[in-house]
VODRENKOL-324711 format. One record per residue: x, y, z of N, C-alpha, C in turn; residue number from 1. Coordinates in nm, 2 decimals, decimal comma, padded with zeros to 4 digits. Layout:
((X Y Z) (X Y Z) (X Y Z) NUM) ...
This chain:
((-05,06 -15,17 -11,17) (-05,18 -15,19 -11,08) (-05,22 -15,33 -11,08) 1) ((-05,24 -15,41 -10,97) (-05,30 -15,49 -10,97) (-05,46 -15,52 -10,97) 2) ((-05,50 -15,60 -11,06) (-05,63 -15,62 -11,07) (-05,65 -15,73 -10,97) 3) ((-05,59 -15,81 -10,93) (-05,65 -15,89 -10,87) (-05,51 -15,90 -10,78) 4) ((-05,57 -15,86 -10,61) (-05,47 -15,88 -10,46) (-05,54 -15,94 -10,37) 5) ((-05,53 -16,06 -10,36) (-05,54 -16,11 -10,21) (-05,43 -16,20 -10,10) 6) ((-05,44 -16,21 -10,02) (-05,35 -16,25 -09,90) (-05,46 -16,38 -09,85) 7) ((-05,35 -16,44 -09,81) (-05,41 -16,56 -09,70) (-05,55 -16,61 -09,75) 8) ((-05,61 -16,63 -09,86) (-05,73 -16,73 -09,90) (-05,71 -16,86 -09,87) 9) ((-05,87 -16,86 -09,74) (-05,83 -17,02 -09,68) (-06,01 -17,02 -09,74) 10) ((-06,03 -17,18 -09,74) (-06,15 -17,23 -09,78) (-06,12 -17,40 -09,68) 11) ((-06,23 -17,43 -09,61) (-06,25 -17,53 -09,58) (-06,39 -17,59 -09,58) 12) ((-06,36 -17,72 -09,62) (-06,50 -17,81 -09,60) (-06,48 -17,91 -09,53) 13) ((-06,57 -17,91 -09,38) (-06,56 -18,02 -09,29) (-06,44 -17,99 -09,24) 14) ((-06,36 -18,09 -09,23) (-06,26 -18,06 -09,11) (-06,13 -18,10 -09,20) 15) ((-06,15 -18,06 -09,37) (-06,06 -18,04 -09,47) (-06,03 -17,87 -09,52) 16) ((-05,92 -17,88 -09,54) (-05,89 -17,71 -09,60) (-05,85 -17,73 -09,77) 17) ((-05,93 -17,65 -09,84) (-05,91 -17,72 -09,95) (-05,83 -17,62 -10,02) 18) ((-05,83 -17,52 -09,98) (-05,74 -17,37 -10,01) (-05,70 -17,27 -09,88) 19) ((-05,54 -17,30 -09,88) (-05,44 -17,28 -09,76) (-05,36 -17,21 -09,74) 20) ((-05,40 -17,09 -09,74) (-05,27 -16,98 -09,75) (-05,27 -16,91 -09,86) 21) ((-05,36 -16,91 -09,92) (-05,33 -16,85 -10,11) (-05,32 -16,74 -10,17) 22) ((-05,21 -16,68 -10,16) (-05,18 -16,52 -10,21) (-05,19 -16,54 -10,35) 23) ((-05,23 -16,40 -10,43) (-05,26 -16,40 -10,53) (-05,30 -16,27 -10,58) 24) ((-05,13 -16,25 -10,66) (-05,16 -16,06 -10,76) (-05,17 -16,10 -10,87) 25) ((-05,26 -16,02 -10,97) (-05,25 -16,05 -11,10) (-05,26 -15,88 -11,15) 26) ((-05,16 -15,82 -11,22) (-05,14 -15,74 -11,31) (-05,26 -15,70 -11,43) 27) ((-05,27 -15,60 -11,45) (-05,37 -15,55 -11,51) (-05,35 -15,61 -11,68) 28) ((-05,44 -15,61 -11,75) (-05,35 -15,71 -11,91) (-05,28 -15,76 -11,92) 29) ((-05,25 -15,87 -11,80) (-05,22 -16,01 -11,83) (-05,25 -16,15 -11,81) 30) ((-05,24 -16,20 -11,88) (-05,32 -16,36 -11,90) (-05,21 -16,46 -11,76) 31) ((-05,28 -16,46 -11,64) (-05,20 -16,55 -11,60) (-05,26 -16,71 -11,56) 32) ((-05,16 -16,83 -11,57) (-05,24 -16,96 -11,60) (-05,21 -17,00 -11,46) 33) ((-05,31 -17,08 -11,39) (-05,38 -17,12 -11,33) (-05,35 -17,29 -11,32) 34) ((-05,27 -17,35 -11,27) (-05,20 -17,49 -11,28) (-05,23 -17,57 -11,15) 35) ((-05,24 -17,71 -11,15) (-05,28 -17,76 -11,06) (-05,35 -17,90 -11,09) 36) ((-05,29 -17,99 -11,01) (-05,36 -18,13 -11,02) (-05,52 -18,14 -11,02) 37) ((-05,60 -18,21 -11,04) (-05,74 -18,23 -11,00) (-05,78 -18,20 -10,82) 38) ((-05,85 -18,15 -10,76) (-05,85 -18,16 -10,66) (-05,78 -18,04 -10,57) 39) ((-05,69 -17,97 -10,62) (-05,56 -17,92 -10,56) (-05,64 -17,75 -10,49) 40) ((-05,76 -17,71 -10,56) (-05,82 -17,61 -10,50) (-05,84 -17,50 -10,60) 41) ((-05,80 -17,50 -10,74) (-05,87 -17,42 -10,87) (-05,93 -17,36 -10,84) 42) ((-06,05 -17,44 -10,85) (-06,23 -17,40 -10,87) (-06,20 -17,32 -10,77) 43) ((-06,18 -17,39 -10,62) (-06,23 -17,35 -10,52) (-06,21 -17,15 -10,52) 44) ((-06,09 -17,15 -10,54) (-05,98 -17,02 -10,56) (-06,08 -16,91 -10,67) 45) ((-06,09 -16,98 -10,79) (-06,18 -16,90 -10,88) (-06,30 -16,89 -10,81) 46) ((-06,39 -16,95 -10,77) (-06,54 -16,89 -10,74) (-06,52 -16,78 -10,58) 47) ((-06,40 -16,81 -10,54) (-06,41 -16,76 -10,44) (-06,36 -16,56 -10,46) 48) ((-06,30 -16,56 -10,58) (-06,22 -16,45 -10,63) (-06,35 -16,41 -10,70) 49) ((-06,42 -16,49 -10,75) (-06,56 -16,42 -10,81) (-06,66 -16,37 -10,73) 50) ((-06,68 -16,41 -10,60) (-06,78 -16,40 -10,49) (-06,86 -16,51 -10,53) 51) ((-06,89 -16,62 -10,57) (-06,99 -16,73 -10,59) (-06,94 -16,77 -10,45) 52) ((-06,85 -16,81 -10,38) (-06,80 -16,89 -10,22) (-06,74 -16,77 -10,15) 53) ((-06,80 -16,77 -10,00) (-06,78 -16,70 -09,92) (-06,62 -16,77 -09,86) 54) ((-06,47 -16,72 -09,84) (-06,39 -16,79 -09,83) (-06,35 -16,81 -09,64) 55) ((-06,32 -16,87 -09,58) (-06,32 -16,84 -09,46) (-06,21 -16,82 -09,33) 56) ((-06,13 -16,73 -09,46) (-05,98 -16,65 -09,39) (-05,96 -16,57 -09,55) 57) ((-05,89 -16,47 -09,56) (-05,82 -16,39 -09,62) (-05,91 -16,29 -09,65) 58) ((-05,77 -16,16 -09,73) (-05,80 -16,03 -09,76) (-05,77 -16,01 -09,87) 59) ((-05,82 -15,86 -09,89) (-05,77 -15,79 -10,02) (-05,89 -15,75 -10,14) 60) ((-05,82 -15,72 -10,26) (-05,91 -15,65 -10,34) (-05,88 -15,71 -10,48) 61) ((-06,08 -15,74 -10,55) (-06,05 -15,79 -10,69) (-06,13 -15,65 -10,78) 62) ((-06,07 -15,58 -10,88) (-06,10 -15,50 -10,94) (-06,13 -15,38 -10,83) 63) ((-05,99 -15,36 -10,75) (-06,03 -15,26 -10,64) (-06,18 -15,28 -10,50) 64) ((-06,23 -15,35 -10,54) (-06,30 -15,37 -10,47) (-06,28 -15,49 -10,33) 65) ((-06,37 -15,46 -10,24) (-06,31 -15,55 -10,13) (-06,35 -15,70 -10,20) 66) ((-06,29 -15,81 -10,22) (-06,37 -15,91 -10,29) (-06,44 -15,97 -10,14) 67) ((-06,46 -15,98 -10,03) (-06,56 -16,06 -09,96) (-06,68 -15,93 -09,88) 68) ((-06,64 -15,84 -09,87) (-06,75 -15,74 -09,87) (-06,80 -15,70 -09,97) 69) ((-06,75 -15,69 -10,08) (-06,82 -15,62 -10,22) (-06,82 -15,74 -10,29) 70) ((-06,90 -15,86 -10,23) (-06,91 -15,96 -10,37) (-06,96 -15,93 -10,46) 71) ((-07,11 -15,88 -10,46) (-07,19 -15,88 -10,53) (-07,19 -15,78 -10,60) 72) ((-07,09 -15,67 -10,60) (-07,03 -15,58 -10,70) (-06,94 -15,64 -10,84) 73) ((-06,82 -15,72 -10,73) (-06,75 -15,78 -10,81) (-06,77 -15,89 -10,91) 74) ((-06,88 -15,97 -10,87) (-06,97 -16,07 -10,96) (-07,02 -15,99 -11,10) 75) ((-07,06 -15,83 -11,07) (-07,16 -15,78 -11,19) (-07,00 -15,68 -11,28) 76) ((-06,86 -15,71 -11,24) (-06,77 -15,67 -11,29) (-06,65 -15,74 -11,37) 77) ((-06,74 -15,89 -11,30) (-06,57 -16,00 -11,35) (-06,65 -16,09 -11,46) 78) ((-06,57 -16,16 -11,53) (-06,69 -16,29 -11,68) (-06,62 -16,38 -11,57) 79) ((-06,72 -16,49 -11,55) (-06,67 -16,62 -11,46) (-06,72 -16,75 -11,59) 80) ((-06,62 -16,84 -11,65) (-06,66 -16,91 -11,75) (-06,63 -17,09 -11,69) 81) ((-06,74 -17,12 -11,62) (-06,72 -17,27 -11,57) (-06,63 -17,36 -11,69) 82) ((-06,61 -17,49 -11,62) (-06,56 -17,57 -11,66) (-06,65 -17,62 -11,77) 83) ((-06,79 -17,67 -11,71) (-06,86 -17,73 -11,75) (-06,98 -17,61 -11,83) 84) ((-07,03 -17,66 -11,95) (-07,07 -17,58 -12,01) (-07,21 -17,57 -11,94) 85) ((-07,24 -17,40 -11,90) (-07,37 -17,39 -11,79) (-07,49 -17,28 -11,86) 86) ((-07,47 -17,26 -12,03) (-07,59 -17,25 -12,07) (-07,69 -17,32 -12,08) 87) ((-07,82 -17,29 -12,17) (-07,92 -17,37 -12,21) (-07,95 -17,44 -12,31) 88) ((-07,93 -17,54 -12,33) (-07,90 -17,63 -12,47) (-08,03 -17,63 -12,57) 89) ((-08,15 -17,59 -12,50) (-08,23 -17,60 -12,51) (-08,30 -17,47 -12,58) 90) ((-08,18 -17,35 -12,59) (-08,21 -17,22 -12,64) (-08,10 -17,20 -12,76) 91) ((-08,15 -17,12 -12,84) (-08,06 -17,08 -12,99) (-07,91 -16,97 -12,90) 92) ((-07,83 -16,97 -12,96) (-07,76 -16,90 -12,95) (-07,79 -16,73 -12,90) 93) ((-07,83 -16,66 -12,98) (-07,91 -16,55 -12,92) (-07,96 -16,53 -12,84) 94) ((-08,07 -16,65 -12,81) (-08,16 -16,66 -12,71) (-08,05 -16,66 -12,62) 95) ((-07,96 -16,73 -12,54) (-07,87 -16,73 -12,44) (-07,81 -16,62 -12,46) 96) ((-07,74 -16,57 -12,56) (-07,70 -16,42 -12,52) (-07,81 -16,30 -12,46) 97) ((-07,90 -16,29 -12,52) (-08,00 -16,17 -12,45) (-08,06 -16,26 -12,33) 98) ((-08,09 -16,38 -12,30) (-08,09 -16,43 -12,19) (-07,98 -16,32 -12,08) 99) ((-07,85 -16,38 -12,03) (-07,77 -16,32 -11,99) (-07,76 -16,18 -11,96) 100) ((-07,79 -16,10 -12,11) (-07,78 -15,97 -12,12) (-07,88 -15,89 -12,04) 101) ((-08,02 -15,96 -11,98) (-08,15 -15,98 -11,91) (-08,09 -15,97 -11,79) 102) ((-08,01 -16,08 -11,73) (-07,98 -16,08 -11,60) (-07,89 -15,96 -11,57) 103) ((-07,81 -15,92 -11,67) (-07,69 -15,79 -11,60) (-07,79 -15,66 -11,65) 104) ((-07,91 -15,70 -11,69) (-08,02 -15,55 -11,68) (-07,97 -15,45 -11,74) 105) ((-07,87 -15,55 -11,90) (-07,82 -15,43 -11,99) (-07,91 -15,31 -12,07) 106) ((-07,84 -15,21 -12,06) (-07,95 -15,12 -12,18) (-07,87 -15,16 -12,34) 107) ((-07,95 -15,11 -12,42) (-07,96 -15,15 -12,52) (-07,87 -15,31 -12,57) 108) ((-08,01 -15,36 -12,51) (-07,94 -15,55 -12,48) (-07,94 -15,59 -12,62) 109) ((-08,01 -15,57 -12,71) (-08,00 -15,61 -12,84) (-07,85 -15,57 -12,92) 110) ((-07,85 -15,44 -12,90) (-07,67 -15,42 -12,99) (-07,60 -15,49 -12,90) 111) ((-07,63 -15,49 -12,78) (-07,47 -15,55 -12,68) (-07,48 -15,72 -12,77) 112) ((-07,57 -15,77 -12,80) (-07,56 -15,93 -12,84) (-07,53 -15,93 -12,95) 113) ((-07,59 -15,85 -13,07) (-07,52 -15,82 -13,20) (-07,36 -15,82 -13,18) 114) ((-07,32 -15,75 -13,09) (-07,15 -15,73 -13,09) (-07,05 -15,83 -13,03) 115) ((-07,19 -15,94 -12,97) (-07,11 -16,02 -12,93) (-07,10 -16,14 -12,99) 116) ((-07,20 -16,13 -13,07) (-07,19 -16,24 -13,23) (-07,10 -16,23 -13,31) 117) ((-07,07 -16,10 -13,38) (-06,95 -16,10 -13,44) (-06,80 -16,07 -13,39) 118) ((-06,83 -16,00 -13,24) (-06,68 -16,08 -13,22) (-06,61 -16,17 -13,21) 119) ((-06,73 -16,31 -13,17) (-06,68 -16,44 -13,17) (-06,73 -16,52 -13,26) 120) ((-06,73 -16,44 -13,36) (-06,80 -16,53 -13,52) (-06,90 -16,61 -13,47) 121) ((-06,96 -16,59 -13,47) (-07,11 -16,64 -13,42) (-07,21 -16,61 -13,50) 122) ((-07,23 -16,48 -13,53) (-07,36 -16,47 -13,62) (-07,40 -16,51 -13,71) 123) ((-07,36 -16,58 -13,75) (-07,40 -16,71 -13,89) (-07,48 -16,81 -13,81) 124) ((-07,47 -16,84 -13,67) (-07,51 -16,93 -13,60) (-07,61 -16,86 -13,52) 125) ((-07,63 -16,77 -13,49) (-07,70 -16,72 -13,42) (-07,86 -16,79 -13,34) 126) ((-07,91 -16,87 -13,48) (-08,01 -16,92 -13,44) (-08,00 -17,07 -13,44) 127) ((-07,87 -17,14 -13,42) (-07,88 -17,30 -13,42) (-07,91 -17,30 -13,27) 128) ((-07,94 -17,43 -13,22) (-07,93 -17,43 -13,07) (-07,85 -17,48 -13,01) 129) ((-07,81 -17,40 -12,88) (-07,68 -17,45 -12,81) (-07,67 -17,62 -12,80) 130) ((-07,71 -17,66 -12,81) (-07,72 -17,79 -12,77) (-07,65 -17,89 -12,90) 131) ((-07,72 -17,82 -12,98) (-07,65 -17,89 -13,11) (-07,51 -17,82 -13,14) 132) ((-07,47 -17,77 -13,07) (-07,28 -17,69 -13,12) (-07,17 -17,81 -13,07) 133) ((-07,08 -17,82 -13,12) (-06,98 -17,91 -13,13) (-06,89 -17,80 -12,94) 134) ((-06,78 -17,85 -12,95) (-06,73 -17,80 -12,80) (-06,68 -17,70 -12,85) 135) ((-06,63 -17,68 -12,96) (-06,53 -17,56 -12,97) (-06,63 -17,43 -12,99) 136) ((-06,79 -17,46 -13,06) (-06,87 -17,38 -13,07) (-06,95 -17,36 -12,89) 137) ((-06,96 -17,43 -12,83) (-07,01 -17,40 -12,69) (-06,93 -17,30 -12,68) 138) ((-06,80 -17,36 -12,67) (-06,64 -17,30 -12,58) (-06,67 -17,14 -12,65) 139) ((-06,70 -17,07 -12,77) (-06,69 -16,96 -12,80) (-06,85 -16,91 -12,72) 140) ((-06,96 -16,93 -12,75) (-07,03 -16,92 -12,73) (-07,07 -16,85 -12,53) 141) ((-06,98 -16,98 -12,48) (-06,98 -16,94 -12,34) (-06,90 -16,78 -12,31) 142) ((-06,76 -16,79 -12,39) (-06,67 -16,69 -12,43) (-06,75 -16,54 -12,40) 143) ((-06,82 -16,56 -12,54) (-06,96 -16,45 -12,54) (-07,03 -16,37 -12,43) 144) ((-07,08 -16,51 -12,41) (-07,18 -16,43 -12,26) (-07,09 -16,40 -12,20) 145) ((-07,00 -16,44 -12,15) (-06,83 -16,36 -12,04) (-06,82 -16,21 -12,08) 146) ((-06,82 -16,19 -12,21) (-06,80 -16,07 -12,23) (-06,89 -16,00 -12,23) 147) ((-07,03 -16,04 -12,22) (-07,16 -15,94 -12,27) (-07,15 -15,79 -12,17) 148) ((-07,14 -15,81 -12,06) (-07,15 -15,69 -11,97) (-07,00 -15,62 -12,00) 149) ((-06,91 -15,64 -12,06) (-06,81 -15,59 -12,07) (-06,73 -15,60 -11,96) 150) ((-06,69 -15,72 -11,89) (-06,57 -15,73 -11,77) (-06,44 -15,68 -11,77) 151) ((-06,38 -15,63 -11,70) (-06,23 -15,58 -11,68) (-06,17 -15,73 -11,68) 152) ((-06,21 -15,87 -11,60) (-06,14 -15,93 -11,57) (-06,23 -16,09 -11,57) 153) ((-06,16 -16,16 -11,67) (-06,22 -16,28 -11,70) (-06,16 -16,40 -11,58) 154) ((-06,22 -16,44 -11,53) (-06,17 -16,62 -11,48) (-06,20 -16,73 -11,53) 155) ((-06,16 -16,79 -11,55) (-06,21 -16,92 -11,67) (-06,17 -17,02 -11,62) 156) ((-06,24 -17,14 -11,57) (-06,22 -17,20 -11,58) (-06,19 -17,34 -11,64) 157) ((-06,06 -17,39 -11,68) (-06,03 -17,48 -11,79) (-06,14 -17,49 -11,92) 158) ((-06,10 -17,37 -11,95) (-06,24 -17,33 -12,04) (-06,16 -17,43 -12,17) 159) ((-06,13 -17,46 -12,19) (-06,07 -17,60 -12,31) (-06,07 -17,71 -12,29) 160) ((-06,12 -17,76 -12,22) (-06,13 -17,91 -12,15) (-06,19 -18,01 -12,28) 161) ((-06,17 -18,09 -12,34) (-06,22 -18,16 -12,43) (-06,28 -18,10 -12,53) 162) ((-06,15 -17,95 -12,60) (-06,17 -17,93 -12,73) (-06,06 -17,97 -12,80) 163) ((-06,09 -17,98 -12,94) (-06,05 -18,00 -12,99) (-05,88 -17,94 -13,06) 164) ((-05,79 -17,91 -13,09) (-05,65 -17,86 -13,10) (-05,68 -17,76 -13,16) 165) ((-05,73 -17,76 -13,26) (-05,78 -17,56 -13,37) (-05,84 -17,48 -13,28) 166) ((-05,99 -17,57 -13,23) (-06,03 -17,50 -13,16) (-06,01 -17,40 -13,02) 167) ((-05,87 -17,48 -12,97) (-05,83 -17,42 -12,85) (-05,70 -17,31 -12,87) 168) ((-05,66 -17,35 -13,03) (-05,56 -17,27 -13,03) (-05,63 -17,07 -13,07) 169) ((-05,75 -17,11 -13,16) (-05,84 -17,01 -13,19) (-05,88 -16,94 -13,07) 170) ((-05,90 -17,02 -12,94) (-05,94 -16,98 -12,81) (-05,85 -16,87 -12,74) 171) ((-05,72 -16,94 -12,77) (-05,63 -16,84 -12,70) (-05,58 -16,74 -12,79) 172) ((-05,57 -16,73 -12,91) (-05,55 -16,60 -13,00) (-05,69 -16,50 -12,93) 173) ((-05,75 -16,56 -12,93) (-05,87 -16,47 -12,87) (-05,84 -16,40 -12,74) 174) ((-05,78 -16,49 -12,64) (-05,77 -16,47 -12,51) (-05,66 -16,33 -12,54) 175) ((-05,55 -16,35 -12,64) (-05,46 -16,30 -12,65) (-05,48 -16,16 -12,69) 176) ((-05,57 -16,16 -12,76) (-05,68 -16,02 -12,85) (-05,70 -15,96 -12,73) 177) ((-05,78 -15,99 -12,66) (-05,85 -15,90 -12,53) (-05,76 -15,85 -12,43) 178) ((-05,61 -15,92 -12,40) (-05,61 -15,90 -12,33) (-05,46 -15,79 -12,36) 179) ((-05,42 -15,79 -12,51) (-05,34 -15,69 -12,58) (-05,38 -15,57 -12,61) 180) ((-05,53 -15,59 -12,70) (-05,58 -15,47 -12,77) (-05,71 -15,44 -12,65) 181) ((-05,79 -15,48 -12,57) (-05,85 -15,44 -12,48) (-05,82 -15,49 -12,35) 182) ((-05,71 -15,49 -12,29) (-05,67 -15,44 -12,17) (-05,73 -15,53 -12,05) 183) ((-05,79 -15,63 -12,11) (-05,89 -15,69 -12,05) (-05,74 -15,81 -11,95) 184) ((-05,79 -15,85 -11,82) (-05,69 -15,94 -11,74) (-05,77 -16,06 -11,71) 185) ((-05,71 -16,17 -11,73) (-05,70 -16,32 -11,78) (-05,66 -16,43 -11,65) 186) ((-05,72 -16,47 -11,61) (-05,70 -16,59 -11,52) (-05,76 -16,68 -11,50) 187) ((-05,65 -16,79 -11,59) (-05,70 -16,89 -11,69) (-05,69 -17,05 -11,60) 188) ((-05,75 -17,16 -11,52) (-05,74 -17,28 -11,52) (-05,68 -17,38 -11,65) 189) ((-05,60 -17,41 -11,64) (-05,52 -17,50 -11,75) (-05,46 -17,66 -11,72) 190) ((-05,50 -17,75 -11,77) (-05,40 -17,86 -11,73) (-05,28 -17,90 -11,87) 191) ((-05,35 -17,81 -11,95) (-05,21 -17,82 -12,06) (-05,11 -17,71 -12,11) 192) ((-04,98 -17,81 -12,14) (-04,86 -17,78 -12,07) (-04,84 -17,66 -12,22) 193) ((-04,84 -17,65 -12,31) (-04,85 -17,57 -12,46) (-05,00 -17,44 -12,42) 194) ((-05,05 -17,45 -12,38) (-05,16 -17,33 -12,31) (-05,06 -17,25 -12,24) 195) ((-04,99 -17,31 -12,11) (-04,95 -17,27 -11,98) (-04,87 -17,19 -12,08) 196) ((-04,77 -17,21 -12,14) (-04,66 -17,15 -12,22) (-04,68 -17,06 -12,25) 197) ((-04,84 -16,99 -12,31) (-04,87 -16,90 -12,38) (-04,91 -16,81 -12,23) 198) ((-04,90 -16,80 -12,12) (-04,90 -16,76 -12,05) (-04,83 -16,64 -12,02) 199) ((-04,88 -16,51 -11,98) (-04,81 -16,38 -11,92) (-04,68 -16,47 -11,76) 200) ((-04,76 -16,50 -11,68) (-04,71 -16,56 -11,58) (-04,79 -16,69 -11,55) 201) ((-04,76 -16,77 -11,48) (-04,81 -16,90 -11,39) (-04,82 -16,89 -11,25) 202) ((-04,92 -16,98 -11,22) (-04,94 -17,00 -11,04) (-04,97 -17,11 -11,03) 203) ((-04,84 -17,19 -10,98) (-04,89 -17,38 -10,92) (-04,92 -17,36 -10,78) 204) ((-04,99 -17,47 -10,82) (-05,09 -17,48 -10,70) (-05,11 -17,65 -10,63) 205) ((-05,08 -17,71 -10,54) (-05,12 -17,84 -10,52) (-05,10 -17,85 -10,35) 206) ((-05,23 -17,88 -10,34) (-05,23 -17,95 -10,18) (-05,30 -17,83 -10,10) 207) ((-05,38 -17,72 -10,21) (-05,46 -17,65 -10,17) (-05,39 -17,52 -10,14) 208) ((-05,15 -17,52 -10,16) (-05,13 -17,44 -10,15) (-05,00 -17,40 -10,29) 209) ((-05,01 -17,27 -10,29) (-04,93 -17,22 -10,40) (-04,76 -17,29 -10,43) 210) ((-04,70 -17,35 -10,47) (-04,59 -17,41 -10,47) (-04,48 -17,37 -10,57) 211) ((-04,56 -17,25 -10,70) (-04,47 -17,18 -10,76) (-04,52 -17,04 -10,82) 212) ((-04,51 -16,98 -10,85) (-04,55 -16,83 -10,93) (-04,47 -16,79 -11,02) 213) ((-04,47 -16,76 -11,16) (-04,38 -16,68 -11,21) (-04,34 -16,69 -11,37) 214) ((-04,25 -16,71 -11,44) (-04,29 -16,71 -11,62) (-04,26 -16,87 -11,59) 215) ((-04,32 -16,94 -11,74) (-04,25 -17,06 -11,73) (-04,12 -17,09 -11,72) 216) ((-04,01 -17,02 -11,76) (-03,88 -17,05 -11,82) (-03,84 -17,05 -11,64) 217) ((-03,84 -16,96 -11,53) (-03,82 -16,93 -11,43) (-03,86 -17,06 -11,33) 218) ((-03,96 -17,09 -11,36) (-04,05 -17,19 -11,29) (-03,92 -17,32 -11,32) 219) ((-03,91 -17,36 -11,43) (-03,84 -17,47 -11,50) (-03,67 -17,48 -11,42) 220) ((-03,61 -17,37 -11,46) (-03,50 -17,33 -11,41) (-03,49 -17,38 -11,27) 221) ((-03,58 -17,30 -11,20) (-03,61 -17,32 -11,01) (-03,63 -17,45 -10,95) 222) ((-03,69 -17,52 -11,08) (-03,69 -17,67 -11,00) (-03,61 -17,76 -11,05) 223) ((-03,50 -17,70 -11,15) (-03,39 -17,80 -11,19) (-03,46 -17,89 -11,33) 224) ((-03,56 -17,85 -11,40) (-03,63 -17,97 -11,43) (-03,58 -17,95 -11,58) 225) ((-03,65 -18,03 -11,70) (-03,62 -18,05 -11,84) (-03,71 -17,97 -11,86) 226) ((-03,85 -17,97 -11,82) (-03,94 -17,86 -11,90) (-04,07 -17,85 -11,81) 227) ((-04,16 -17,78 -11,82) (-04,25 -17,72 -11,77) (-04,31 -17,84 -11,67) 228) ((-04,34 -17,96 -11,74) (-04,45 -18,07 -11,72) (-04,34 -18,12 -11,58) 229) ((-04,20 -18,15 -11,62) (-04,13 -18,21 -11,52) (-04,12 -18,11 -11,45) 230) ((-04,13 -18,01 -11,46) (-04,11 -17,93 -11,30) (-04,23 -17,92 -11,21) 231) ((-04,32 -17,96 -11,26) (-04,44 -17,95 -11,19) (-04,43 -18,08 -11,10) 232) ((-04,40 -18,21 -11,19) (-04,39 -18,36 -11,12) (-04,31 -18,34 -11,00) 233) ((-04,18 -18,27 -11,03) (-04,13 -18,24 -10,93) (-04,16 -18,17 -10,82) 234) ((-04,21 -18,09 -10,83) (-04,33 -17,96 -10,76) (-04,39 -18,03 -10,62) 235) ((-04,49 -18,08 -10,70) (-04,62 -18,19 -10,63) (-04,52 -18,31 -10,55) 236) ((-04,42 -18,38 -10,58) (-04,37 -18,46 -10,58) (-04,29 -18,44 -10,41) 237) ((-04,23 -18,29 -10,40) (-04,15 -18,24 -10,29) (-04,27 -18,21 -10,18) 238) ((-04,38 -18,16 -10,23) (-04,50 -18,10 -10,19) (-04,55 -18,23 -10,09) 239) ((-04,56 -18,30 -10,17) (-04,63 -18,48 -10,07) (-04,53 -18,50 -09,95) 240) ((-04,38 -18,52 -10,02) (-04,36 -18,53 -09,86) (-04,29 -18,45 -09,78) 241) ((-04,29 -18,29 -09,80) (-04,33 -18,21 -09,64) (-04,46 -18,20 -09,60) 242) ((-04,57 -18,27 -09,67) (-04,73 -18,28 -09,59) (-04,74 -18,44 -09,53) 243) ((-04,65 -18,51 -09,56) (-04,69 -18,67 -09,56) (-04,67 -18,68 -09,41) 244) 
């Protein structure tokens, strides 16, 4: 079953299309990575698969649901985890969890935060404030609130961006937890090439359009290349000039 089907996702701004054609199945408990130069239409792709952006061509269904008629279902169903860290630095750890747990108008919001402390080793921390946590403590932290409502289906946005190497590898044993032992499906933004690996499947992406899908070893093979990073160079590289 797929958790996540759409056809034809177009997004334009101005008299730019920044997402062009973008089909997109993801399988139910599997982590698939999310690749792509700066610019190439990521974001755009994830908020749009969240319902945060209305997209303005395509179909289909995220978590069964219609994702552009049932946004606002699918938003209170999926964890959407920005790039940029978008809690309150200014609140203790807790405080931001039952914050959160406030907005999804959980019942018993106190145990849901308890459980979300210790599944991401948190509760020793519970009351430092966000603002003082190092990145790999944010990065769990944000983690958390993703999961408070219990999502079928995480998006993340280069949720590792300027952590540290422990910390990101701790990140993905985690990713790998949820999405083995609770079923949970994973679609991950990545620009690194040892992340992508740990990947169920891959989807390159440049120029706003899909340019490969599939394991890494397949990917590598198909473009003739030495390894993941060069097939991508390659990728983008053929991509510029049938657009040029």
């Amino acid at each position: 079953m797929s958790v996540i089907d759409v056809r034809g996702l177009v997004k334009r701004y101005g008299g730019r299309t920044v997402v062009d054609q973008v089909d997109m199945q993801v399988g139910a408990g599997r982590i698939v990575g999310f690749l792509g130069p700066n610019g190439s239409g990521k974001t755009t792709s994830l908020r749009m698969l969240c319902g945060l952006l209305t997209p303005d061509a395509g179909e289909g269904q995220v978590l069964g649901l219609d994702f552009r008629r049932q946004a606002a279902e699918v938003k209170r169903q999926v964890g959407y985890m920005t790039q940029k860290f978008g809690l309150y630095e200014d609140l203790s750890i807790r405080e931001n969890l039952d914050f959160v747990a406030r907005l999804f108008s959980m019942p018993n919001r106190r145990a849901a935060v308890d459980a979300a402390l210790e599944q991401l080793g948190l509760a020793s921390r519970a009351t430092q404030l966000a603002g003082a946590l190092s990145g790999g403590w944010k990065q769990r932290l944000a983690l958390a609130a993703c999961l408070l409502h219990q999502p079928r289906l995480l998006l993340l946005d280069e949720p590792t961006a300027g952590v540290d190497p422990k910390a990101r590898r701790d990140f993905w044993d985690e990713l790998h937890h949820l999405a083995r032992d609770e079923g949970i499906t994973v679609l991950v933004s990545t620009h690194y090439m040892d992340e992508a690996e740990r990947c169920d499947e891959l989807v390159y992406i440049a120029y706003g359009k899909v340019l490969a899908r599939g394991q890494a070893a397949s990917i590598v093979a198909q473009a003739g290349a030495s390894d993941l990073e060069d097939a991508f160079v390659r990728l983008v590289g053929e991509a510029k000039d049938n657009f040029a």
